[in-house]
C-alpha positions, 0 to 999 in steps of 0.5 A: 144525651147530647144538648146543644144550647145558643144563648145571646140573641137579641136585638142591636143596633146597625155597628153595634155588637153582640157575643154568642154563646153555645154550650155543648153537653154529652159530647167529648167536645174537644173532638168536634169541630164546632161551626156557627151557622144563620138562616134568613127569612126565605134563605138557606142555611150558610155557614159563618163560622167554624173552628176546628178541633186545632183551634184553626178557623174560617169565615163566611166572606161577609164576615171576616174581620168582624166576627171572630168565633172562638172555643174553650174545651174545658167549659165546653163552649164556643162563642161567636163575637160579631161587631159593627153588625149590619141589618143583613146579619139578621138571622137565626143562628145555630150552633154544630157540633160536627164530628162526622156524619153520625156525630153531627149535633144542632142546637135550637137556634137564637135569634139575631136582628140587626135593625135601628 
């Protein structure tokens, strides 16, 4: 059975930080390309980060040199630091585990508010 579980979420202040955490079980992690993704109140899905099977990365524009998204294939986990958060990073955020189509895997999702 496949989890994918976020943990981290919580509430900070504007310019403050916090880590994100997702554990993958079920899966061969070290084969997947692992995103972090937000949904706003009344937005759509975006993507914020991925980083891929070779440890290559990307970034949503908004965030890039702010957050930084890494992985560790022997605890299978992927983490997303995000520093000098801003009130419109207040989200929910989900962690993926991508393969390909049939191997796509989401997690519950945790909440992110960004607010003084």
């Amino acid at each position: 059975q496949v989890q994918v579980v976020e943990s981290g979420g919580g509430l900070v202040q504007p310019g403050g930080s916090l880590r994100l955490s997702c554990a993958a079980s079920g899966i061969t992690f070290s084969l997947y390309t692992m995103g972090w993704y937000r949904q706003a109140p009344g937005k759509q899905r975006e993507l914020v980060a991925i980083i891929t099977t070779g440890h290559s990365t990307n970034y949503l524009d908004s965030v890039e040199g702010r957050f930084t998204v890494s992985r560790d294939n022997a605890k299978k986990t992927v983490s997303l630091q995000m520093n000098s958060l801003k009130p419109e990073d207040t989200a929910v955020y989900y962690c993926n585990a991508h393969r390909r189509v049939q191997l796509d895997f989401w997690g519950q999702g945790t909440q992110v508010t960004v607010s003084s």
